[in-house]
C-alpha positions as CSV (number, residue, x, y, z in Angstrom):
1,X,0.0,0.0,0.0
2,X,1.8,3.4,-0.9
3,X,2.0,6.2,1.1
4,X,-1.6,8.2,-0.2
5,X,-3.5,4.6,0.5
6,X,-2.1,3.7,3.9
7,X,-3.4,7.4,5.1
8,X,-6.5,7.3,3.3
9,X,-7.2,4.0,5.3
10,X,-5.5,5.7,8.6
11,X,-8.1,8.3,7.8
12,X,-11.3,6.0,8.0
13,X,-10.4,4.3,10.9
14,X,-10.0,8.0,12.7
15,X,-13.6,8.8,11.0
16,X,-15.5,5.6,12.7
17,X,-13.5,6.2,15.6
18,X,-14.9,9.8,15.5
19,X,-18.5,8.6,14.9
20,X,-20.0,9.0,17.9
21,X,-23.3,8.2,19.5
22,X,-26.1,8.7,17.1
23,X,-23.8,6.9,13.7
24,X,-23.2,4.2,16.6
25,X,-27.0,4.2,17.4
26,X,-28.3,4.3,13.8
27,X,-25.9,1.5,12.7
28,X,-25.9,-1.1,15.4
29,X,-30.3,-1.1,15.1
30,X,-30.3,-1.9,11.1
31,X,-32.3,-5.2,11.2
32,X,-29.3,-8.0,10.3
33,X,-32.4,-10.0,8.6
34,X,-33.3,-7.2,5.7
35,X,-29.4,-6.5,5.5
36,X,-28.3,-10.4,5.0
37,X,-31.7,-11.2,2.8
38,X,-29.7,-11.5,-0.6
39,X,-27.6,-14.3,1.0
40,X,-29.9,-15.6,4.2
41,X,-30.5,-18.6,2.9
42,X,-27.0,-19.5,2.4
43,X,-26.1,-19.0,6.2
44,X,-25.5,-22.1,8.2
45,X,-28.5,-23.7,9.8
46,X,-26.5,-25.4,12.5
47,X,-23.8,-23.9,14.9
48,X,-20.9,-22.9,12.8
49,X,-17.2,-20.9,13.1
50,X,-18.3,-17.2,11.8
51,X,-15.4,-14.7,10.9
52,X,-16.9,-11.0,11.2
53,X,-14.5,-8.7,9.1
54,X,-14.9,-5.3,10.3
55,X,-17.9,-6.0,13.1
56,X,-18.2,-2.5,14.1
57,X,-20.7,-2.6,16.8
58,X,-21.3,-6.2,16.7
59,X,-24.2,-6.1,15.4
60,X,-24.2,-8.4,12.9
61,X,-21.5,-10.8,15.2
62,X,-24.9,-10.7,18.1
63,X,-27.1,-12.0,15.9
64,X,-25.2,-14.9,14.6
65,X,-24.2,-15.7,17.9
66,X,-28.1,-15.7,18.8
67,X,-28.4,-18.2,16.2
68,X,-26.2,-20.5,17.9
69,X,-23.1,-19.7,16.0
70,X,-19.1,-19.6,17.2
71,X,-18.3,-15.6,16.1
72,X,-15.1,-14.0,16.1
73,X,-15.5,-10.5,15.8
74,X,-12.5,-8.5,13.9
75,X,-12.7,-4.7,14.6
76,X,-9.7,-2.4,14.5
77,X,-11.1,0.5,16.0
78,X,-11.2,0.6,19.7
79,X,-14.6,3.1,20.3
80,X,-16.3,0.5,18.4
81,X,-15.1,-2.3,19.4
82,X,-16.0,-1.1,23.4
83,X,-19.4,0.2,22.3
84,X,-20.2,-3.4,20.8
85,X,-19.3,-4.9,23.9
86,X,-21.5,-2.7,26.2
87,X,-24.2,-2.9,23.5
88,X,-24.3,-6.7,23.3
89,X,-22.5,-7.8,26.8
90,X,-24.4,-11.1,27.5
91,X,-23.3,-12.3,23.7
92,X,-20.4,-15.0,23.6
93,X,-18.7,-13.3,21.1
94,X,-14.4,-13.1,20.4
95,X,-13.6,-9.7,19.8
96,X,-10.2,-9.5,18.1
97,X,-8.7,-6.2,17.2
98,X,-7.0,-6.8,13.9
99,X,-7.7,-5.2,10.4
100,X,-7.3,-6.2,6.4
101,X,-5.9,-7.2,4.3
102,X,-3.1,-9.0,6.1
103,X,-5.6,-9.8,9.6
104,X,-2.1,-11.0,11.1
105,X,-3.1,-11.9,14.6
106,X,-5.9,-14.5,13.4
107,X,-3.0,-16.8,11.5
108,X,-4.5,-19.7,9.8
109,X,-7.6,-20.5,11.2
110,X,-10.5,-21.7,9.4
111,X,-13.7,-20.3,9.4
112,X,-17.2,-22.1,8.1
113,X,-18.4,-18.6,7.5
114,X,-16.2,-15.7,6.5
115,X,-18.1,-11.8,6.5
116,X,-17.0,-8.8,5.0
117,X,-19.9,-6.4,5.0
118,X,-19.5,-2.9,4.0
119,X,-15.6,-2.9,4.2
120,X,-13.8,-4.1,1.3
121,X,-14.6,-0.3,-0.2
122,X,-12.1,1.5,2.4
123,X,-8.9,-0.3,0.9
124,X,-7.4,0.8,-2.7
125,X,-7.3,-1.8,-4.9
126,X,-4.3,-3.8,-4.3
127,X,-5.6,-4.4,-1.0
128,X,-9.1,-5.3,-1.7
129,X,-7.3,-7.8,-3.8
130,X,-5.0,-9.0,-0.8
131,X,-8.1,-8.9,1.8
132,X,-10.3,-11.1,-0.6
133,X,-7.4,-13.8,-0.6
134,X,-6.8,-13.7,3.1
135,X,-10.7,-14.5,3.4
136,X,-10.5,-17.3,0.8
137,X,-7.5,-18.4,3.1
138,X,-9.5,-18.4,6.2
139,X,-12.6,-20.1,4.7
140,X,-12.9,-23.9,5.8
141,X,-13.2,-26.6,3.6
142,X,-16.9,-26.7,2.6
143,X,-17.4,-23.1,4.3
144,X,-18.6,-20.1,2.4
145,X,-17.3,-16.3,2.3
146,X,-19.8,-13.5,1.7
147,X,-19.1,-10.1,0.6
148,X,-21.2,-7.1,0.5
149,X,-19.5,-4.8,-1.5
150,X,-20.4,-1.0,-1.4
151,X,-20.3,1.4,-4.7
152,X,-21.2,5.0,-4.9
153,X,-20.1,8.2,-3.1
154,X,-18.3,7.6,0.8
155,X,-18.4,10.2,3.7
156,X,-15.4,12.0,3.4
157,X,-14.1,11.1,6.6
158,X,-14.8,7.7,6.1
159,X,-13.5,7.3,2.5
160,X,-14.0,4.7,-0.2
161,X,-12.2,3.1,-3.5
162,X,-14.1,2.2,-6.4
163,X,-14.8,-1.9,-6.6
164,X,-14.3,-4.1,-9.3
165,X,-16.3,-6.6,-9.0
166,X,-15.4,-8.9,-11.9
167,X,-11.5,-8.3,-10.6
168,X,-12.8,-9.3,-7.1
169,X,-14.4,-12.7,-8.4
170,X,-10.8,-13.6,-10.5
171,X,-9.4,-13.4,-7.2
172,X,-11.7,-15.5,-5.6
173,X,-11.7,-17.8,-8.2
174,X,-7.5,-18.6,-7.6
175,X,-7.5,-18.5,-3.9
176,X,-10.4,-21.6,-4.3
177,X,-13.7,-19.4,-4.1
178,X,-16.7,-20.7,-6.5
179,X,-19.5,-17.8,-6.8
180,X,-22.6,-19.3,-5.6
181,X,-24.7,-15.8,-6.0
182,X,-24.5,-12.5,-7.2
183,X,-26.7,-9.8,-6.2
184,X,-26.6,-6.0,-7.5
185,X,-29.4,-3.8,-5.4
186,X,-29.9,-0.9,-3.9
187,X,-29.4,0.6,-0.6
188,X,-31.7,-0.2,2.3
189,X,-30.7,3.3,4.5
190,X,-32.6,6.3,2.4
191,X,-30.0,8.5,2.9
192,X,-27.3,6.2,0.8
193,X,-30.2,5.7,-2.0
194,X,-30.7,9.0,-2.4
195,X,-26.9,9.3,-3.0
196,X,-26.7,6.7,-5.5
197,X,-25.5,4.0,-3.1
198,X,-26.3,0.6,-4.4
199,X,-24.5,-3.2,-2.9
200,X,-23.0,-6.1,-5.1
201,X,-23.5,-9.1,-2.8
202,X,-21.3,-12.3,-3.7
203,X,-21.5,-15.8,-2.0
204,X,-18.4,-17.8,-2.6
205,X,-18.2,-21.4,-1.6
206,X,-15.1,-23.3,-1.3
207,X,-15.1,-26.5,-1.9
């Protein structure tokens, strides 16, 4: 990552870290079962090993675990990382503070279920590349990744890179990843529609 990329993505961590109440608020009640509805039938119907990428809050990481499922929770901002665990303290959730593409401190661990919601946007290129080969590395035998990938205009202090999807799914494809689903549609927040916002959702299975 050269130098303008590494303090673009310094810059974004400093912008959720400086979110504050009401972004904490507004993100951690979104309704996980309208935001996962492209892919909810792919999630695993028995207790499984979930990687979160980028858990935030938690949100997301709560309700998987309410579902009976092992979560790991990466987030490599602090503020967010104690607001999930005051927001969701009786959850049996691993919080690990880590960050893509390299996630260094998780080694090589497999996953049945591998998240990256909403994040893959806030590296540059190069490193979405990287961060989509770590998760193909970290995806068990039989598991599945799932990556909701974000395209359209970013709040400046929480910049985004433009995503390739078809250079995304290349990737996946040599670090093992079959695409099960595809999904273009819009936002579900008003504010990001009426922006232009709109999500590619991708399920990638490993055999």
């Amino acid at each position: 990552m050269d130098t303008d990329s590494g303090a673009r993505a310094e810059r974004v961590l400093e912008g959720y870290a400086a979110a504050g109440a009401d972004w904490i608020a507004r993100s951690d009640g979104l309704d996980p079962e309208r935001i996962y509805a492209p892919v909810l039938d792919f999630l695993p119907g028995m207790p499984a090993t979930v990687l979160d990428l980028g858990a935030a809050t938690g949100r997301d990481a709560a309700w998987l675990a309410g579902r009976g499922h092992q979560v790991t929770a990466v987030e490599p901002v602090a503020e967010l990382r104690r607001a999930g665990q005051r927001l969701h303290p009786d959850c049996a959730i691993d919080w690990v503070d880590d960050r893509l593409p390299a996630l260094e401190r998780l080694g090589t661990r497999g996953f049945g279920l591998v998240l990256a919601n909403g994040v893959l946007h806030h590296l540059d290129a190069d490193a979405q590349g990287r961060a989509l080969m770590r998760m193909a590395e970290l995806t068990a035998p039989g598991g599945l990744a799932i990556a909701a990938l974000r395209h359209g205009p970013a709040p400046a202090d929480r910049p985004g890179w433009p995503v390739d999807v078809e250079a995304l799914l290349a990737v996946a494809q040599a670090g093992g990843l079959a695409l099960a689903r595809r999904v273009d549609k819009g936002s579900i927040q008003p504010q990001n529609w009426a922006v232009g916002v709109t999500w590619t959702w991708l399920a990638l299975a490993r055999a």
